[in-house]
N, CA, C and O of each residue as an XYZ file, in Angstrom:
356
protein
N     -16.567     -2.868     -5.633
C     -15.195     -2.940     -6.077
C     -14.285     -2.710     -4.870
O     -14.388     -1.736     -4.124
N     -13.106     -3.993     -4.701
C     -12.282     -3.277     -3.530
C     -11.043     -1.955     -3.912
O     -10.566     -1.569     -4.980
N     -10.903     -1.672     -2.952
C      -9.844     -0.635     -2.923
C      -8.326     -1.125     -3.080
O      -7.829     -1.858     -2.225
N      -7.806     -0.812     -3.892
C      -6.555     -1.208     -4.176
C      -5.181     -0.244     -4.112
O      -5.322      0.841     -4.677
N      -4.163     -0.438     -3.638
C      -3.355      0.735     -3.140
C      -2.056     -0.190     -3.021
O      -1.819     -1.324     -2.604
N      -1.134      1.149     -3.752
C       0.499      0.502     -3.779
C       1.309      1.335     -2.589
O       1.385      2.562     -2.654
N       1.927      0.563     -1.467
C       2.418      1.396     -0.024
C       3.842      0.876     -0.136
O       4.158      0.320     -1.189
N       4.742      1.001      0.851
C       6.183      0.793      1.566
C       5.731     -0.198      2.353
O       4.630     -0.061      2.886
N       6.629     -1.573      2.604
C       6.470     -1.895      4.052
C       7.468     -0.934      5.080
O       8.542     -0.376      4.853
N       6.809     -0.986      6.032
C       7.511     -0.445      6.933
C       7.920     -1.652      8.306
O       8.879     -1.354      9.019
N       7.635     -2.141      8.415
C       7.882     -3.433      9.235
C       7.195     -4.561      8.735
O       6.166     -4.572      8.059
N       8.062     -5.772      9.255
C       7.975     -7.331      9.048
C       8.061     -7.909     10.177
O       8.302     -9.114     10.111
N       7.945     -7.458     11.212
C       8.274     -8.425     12.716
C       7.034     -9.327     13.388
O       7.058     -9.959     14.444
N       6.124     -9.202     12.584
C       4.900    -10.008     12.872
C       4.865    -11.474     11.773
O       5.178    -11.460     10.582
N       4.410    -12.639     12.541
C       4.044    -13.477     11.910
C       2.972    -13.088     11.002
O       1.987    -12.516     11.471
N       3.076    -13.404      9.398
C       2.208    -13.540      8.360
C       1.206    -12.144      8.589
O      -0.024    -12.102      8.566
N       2.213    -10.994      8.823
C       1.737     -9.595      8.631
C       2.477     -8.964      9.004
O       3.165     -9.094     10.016
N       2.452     -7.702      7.799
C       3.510     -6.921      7.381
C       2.904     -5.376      7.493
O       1.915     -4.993      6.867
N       3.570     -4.684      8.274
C       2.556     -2.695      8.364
C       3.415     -2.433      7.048
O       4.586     -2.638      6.731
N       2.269     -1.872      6.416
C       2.314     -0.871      5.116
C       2.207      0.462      5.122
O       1.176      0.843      5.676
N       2.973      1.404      4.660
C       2.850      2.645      5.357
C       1.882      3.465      3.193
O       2.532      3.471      2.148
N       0.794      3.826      3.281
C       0.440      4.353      2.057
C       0.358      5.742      2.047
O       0.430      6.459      3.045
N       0.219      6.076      0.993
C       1.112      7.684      0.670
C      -0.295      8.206     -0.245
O      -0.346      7.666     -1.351
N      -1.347      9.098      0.032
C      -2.048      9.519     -0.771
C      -2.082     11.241     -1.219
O      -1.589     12.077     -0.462
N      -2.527     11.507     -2.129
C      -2.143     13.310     -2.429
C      -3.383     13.628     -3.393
O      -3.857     13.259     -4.467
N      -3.628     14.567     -2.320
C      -5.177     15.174     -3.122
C      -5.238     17.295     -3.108
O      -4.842     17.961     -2.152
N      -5.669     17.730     -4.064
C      -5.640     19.092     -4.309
C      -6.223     19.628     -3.036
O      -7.150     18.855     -2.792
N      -6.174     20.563     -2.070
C      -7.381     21.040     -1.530
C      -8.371     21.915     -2.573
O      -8.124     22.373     -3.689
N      -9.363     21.952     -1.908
C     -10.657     22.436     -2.876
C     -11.107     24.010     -3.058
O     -11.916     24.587     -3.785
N     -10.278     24.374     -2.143
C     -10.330     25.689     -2.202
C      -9.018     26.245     -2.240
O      -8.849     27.228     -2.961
N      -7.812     25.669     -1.422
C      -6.787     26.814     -1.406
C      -5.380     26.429     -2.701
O      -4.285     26.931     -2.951
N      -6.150     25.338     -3.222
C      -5.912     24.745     -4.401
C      -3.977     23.807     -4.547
O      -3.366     23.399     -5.535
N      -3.610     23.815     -3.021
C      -2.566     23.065     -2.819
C      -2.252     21.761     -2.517
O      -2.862     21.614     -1.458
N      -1.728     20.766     -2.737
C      -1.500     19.884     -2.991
C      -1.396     18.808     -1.998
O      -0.362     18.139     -2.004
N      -2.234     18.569     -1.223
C      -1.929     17.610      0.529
C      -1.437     16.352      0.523
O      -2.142     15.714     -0.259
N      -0.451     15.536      1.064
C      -0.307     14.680      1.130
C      -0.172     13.834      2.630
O       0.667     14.028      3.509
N      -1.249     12.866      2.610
C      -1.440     12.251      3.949
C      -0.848     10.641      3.706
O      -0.703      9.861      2.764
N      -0.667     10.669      4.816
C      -0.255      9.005      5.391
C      -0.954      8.000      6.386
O      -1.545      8.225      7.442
N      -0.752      7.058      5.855
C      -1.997      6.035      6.458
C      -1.029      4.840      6.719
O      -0.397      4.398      5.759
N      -0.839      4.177      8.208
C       0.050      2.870      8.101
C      -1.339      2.026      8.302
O      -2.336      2.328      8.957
N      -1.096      1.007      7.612
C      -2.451     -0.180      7.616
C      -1.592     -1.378      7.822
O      -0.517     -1.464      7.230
N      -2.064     -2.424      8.733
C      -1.782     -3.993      8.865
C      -2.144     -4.765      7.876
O      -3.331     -5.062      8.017
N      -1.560     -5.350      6.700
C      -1.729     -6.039      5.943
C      -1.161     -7.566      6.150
O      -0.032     -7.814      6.575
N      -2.099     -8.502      5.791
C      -1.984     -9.864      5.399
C      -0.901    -10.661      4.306
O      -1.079    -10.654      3.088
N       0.339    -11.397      5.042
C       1.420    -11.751      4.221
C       1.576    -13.047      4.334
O       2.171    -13.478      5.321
N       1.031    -14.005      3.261
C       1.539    -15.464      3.524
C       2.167    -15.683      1.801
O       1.725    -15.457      0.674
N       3.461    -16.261      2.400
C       4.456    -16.443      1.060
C       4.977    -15.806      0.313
O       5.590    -16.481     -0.513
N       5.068    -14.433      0.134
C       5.576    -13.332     -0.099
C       6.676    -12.861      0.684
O       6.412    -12.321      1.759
N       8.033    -12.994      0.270
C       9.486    -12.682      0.939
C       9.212    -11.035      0.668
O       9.237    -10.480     -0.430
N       8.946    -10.414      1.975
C       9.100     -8.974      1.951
C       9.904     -8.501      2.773
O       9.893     -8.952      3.918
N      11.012     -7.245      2.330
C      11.248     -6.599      3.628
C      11.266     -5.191      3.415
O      11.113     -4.708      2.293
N      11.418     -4.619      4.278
C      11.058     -2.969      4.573
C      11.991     -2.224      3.301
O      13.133     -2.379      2.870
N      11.011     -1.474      3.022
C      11.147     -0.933      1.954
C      10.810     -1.407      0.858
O      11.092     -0.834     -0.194
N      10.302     -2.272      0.894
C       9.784     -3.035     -0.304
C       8.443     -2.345     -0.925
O       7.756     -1.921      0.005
N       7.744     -2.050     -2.419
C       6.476     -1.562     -2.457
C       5.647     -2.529     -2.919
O       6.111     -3.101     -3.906
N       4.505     -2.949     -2.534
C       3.671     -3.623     -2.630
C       2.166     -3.235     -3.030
O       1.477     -2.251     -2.759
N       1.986     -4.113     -3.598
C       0.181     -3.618     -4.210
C      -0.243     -4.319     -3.467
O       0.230     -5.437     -3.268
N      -1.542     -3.703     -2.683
C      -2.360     -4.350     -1.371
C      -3.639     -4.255     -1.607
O      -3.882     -3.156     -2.105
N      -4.867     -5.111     -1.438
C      -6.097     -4.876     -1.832
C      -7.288     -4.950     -1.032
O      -7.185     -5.965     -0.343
N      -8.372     -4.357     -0.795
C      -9.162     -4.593      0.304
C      -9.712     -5.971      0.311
O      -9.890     -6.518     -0.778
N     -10.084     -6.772      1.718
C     -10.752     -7.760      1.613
C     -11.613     -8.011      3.034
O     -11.818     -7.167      3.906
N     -12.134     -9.647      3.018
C     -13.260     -9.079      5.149
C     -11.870     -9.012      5.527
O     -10.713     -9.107      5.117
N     -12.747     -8.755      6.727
C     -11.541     -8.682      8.658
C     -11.607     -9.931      8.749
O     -12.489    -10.785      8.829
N      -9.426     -9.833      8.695
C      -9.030    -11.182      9.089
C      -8.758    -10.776     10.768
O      -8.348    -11.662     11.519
N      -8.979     -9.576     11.220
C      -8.779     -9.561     12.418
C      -9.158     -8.066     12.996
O      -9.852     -7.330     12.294
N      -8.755     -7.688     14.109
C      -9.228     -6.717     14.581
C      -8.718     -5.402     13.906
O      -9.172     -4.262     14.003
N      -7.598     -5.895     13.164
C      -6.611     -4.284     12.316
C      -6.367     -4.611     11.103
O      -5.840     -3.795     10.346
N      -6.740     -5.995     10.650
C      -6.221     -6.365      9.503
C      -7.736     -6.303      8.415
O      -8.833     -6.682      8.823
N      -7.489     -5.730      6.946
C      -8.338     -5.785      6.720
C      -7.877     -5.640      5.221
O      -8.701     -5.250      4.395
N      -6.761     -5.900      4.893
C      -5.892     -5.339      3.154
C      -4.924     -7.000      3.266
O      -4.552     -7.606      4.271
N      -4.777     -7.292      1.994
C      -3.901     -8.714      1.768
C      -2.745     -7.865      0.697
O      -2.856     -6.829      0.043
N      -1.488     -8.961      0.899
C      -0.712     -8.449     -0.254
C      -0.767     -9.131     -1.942
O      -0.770    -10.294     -2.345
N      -0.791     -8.316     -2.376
C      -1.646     -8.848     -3.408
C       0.181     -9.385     -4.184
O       0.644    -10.519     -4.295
N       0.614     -8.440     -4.461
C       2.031     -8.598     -5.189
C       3.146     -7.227     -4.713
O       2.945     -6.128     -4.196
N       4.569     -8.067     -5.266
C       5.607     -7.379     -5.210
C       5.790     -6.445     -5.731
O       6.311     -6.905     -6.747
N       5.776     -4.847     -5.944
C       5.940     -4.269     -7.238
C       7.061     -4.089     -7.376
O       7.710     -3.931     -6.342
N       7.872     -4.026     -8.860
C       8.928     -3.337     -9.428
C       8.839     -2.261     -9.566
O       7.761     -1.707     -9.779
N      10.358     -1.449     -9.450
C      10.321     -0.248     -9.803
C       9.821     -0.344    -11.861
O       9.324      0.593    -12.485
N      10.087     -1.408    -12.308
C       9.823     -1.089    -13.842
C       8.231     -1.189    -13.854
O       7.770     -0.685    -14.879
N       7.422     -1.624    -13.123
C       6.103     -2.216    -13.194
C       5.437     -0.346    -12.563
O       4.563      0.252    -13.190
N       5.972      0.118    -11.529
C       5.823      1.414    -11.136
C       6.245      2.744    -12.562
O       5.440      3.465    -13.151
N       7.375      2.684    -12.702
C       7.483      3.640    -14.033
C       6.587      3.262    -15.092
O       6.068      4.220    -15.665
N       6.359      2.437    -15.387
C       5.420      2.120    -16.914
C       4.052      2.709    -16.780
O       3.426      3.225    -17.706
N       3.409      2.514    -14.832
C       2.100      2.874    -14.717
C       1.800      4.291    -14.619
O       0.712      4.805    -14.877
N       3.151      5.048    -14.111
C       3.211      6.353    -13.929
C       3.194      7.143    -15.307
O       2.862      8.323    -15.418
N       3.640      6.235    -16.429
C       4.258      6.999    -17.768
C       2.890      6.705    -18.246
O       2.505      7.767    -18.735
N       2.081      5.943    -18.347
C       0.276      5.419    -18.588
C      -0.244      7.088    -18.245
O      -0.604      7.950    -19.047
N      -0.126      7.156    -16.742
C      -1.059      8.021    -16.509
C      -1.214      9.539    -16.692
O      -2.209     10.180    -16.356
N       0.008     10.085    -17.325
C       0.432     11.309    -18.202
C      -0.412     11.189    -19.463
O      -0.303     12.023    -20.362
């Protein structure tokens, strides 16, 4: 199964690739607080009008290149984001 993940772009200045900046948050296991790390990844953009700040659902796929290794799958809405957040309560 690939890995699938909703990020920010953070830049568009590359031909047909866009840096995604993703936001993940996990408990620690012992001191039982809440971590949140950041990951910018090179993602794959053909035909998709994006610009920074935009959130996008990105999905794993092969190496289209030496950094690229996630495609954009779709645009998300903020309504498409609240509905999934209100799901997972």
């Amino acid at each position: 199964m690939n890995k699938t993940f909703i990020g920010t772009v953070t830049s568009v200045k590359m031909q047909k690739t866009v840096s995604v900046e993703v936001e993940r948050r996990f408990r620690h296991h012992f001191y039982k607080k809440v971590i949140t790390r950041h990951k910018k990844l090179k993602v794959h953009n053909e035909g998709i009008d994006l610009k920074v700040g935009d959130k996008v659902k990105i999905t794993e796929t092969r190496p289209l290149s030496k950094e690229k290794h996630f495609i954009v799958i779709e645009k998300v809405t903020d309504k498409k984001l609240k509905a999934k957040s209100s799901v997972k309560k």
